[in-house]
C-alpha positions in Angstrom: 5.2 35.0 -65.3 4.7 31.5 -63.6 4.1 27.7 -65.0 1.1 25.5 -64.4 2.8 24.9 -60.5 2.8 28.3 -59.6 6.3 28.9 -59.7 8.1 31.3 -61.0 9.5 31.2 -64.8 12.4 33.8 -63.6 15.9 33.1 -61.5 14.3 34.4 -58.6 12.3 31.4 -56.5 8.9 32.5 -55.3 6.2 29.7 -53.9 4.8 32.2 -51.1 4.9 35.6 -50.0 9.3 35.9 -49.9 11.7 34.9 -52.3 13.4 32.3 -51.1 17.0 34.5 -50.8 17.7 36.3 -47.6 15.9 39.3 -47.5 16.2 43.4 -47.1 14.2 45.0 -44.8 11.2 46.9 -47.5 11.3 42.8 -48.0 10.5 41.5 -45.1 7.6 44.7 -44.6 6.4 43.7 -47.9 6.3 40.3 -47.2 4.4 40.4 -43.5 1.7 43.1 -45.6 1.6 40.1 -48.1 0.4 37.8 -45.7 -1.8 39.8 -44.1 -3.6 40.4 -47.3 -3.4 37.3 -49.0 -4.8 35.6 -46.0 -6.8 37.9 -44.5 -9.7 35.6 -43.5 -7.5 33.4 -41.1 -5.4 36.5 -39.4 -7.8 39.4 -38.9 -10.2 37.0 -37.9 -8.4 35.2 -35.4 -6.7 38.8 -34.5 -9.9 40.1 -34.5 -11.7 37.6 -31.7 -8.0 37.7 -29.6 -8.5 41.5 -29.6 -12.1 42.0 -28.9 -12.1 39.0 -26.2 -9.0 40.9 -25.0 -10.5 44.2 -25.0 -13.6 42.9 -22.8 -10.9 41.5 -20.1 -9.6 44.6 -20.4 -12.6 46.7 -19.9 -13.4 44.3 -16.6 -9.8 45.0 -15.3 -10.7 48.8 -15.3 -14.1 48.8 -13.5 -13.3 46.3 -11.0 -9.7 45.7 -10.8 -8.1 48.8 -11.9 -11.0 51.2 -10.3 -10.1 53.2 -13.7 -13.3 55.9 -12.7 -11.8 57.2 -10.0 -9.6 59.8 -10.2 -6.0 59.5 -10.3 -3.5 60.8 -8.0 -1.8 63.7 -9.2 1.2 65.2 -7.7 0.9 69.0 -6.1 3.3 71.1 -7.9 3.0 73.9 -5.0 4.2 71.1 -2.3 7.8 70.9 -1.1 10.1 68.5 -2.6 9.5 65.9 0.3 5.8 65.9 0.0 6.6 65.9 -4.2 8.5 62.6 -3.8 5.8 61.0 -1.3 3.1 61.6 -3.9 5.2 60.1 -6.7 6.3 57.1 -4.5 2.2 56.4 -4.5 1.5 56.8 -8.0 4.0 54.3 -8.4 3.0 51.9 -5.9 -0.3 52.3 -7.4 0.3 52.3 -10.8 2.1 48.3 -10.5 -0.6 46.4 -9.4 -2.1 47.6 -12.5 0.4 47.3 -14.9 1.2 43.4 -14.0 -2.7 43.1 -14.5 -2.4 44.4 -17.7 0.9 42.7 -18.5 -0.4 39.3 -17.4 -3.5 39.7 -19.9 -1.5 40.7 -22.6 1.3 38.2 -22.2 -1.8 35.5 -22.5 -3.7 37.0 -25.4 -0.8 37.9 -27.2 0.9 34.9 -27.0 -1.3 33.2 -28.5 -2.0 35.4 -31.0 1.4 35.6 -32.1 2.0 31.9 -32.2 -1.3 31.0 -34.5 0.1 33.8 -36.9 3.5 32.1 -37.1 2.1 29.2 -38.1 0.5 30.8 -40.9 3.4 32.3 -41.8 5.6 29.1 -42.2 2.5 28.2 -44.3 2.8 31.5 -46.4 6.6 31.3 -47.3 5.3 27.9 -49.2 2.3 29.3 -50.5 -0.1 27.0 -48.6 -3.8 27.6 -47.4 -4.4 27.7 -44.2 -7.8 28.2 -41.7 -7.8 29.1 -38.2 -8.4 25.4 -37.6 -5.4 24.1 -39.0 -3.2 26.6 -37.6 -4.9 25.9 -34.4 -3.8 22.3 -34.4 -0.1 23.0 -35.1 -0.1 25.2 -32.5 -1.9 23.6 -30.3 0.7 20.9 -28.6 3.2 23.7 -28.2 0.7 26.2 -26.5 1.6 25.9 -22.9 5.7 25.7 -23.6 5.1 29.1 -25.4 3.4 30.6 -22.7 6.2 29.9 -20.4 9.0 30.5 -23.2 6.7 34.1 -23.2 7.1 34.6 -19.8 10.7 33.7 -19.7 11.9 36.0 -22.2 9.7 39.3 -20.8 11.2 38.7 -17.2 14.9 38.4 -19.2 13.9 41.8 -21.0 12.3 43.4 -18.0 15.5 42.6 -15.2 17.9 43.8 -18.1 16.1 47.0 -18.4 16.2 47.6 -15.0 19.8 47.3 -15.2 20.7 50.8 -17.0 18.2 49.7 -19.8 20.9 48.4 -22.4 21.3 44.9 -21.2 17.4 44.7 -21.6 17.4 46.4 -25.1 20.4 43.4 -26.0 18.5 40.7 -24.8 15.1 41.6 -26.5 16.9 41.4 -29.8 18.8 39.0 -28.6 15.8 36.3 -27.7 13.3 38.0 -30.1 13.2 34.8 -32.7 12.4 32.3 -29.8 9.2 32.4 -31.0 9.1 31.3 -34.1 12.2 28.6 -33.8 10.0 27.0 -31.0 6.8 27.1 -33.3 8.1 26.3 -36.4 10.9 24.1 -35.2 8.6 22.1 -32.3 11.5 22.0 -30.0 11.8 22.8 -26.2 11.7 25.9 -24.7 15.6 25.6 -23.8 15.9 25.0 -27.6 14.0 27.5 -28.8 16.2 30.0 -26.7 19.4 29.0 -27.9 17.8 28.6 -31.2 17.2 32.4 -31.0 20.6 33.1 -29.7 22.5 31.2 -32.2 21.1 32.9 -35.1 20.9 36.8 -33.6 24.8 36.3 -32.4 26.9 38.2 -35.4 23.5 40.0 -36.7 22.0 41.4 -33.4 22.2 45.5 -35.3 20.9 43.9 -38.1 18.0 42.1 -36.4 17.1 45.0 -34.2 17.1 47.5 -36.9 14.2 45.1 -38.4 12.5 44.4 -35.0 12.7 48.5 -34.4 11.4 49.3 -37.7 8.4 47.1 -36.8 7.7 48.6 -33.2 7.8 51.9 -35.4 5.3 50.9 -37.9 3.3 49.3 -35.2 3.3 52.2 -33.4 2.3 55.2 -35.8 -0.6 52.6 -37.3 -2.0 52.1 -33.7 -2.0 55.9 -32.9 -3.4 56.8 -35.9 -6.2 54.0 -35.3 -7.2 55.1 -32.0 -6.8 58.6 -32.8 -10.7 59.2 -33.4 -11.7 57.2 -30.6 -9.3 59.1 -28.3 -10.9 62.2 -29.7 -14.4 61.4 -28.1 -12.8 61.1 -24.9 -12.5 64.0 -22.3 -9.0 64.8 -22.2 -9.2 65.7 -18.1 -10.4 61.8 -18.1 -7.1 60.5 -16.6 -7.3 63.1 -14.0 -11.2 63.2 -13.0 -11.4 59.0 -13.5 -13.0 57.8 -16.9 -16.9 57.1 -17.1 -17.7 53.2 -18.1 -18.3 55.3 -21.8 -14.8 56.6 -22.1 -13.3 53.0 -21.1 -15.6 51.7 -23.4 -14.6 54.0 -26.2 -10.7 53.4 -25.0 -10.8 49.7 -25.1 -12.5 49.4 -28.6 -9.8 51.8 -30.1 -7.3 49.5 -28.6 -8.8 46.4 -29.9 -9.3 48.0 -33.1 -5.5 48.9 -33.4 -4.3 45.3 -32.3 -6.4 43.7 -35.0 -3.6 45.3 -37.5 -0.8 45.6 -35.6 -0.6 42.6 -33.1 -0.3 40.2 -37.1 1.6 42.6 -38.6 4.5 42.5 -35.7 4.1 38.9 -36.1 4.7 38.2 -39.4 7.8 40.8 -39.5 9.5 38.5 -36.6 8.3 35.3 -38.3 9.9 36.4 -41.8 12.9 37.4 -39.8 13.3 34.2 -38.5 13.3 32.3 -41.6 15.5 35.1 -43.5 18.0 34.8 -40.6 18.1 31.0 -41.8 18.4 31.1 -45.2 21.3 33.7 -44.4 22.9 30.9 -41.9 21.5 27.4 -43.2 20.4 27.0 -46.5 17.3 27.4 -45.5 15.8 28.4 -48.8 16.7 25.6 -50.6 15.0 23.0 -48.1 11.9 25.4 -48.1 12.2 25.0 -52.2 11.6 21.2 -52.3 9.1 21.4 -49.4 7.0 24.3 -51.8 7.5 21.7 -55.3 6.4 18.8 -52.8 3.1 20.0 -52.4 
């Protein structure tokens, strides 16, 4: 039950898509599915155009950058140990140039991406509107210091990992709210990581129990999504190289699956965010007079 302001009648504040209380996790899930649905228009088309824009780059990369149709080196499992380790040495040297091609394309698209959604979840939480225009124009001035606060954070993540993998796991967790505190705070990108630091330091189980939960989610929804498409691809592909069809067929199913997934691991580390404030900084209660300002 509400009044004429939307608001609810009960103990329990409500303008958006949270209560303004910190949060439990089926919350926070609950919450990004909310937005998602309730403004549907604004993130699965943007996500939709990221993805499928994404998907063609993608699809370029693997014809003429990647030389995806050609067949893949495989290692001879009759070969002596020394000749074993040669041919793995060369998958690997092969296989790097091709993963920073795809990292540097996703690190663009996705950032992006992620950043437009946060803005129309800071919206959300008050129960504001908002089109792809608006959210564009918010975004907008803090576009390029995002990219680089992007790039900072993977290279953190990546040299931890290669250090035993644990330091890389802490810092992912650790940095994972940089995001949102430099979009909805409009700070620096110093700023946004200490931002991050300040308010994962004392909750970092807690915040990568949610941020796992997510990746989990993510993960099973995206399989399941490209599931058929995978389907109508030979399985020997890998092995024989793909034909343009099979790429085709590959990429789409990707797109497909990063149309859900890509706003729904948004939302979940946006929410976070803002839960980890409310927990911290009374956060709720300045987003309560912001929501009865409107």
């Amino acid at each position: 039950m509400s009044d004429s302001s939307g608001w609810s009648t009960s103990r329990e504040r409500r303008p958006g898509v949270i209560p303004l209380r910190p949060l439990m996790l089926g919350e926070i899930v609950e919450g990004a599915v909310t937005t998602m649905r309730r403004y549907a228009g604004v993130v699965f088309g943007s996500a939709a155009v990221v993805a499928l824009l994404s998907a063609v780059v993608y699809y370029a990369a693997d014809l003429w950058v990647l030389d995806a149709t050609s067949p893949a080196p495989v290692i001879d499992e009759n070969a002596p140990p020394e000749v074993q380790l040669d041919q793995a040495v060369t998958q690997l040297q092969e296989a790097l140039p091709q993963f920073g091609v795809l990292a540097l394309i996703t690190l663009v698209t996705q950032t992006f991406l992620s950043g437009l959604l946060t803005v129309v979840v800071g919206r959300a939480v008050l129960g504001q509107s908002v089109g792809v225009r608006g959210a564009w124009e918010e975004l907008r001035p803090r576009l390029v210091t995002l990219l680089g606060l992007t790039l900072v954070v993977t290279l953190a993540v990546m040299v931890g990992t290669a250090f035993f993998i644990v330091p890389g796991v802490w810092l992912y967790a650790l940095l994972s709210l940089a995001t949102p505190a430099l979009v909805l705070e409009r700070g620096t990108l110093g700023t946004a990581l200490r931002r991050s630091v300040a308010l994962v330091q004392g909750a970092w189980w807690r915040v990568f129990g949610v941020l796992v939960t997510a990746v989990l989610v993510t993960w099973v929804v995206s399989y399941l999504i490209q599931w058929p498409f995978n389907l109508a691809i030979d399985p020997q592909a890998f092995e024989r190289g793909y034909t343009p069809e099979e790429l085709m067929l590959q990429e789409l199913g990707g797109a497909v699956a990063r149309t859900i997934t890509v706003p729904f691991s948004a939302a979940v580390t946006a929410l976070l965010y803002i839960d980890q404030r409310m927990r911290r900084e009374k956060l709720a209660d300045e987003l309560a007079r912001a929501a009865r300002a409107e």
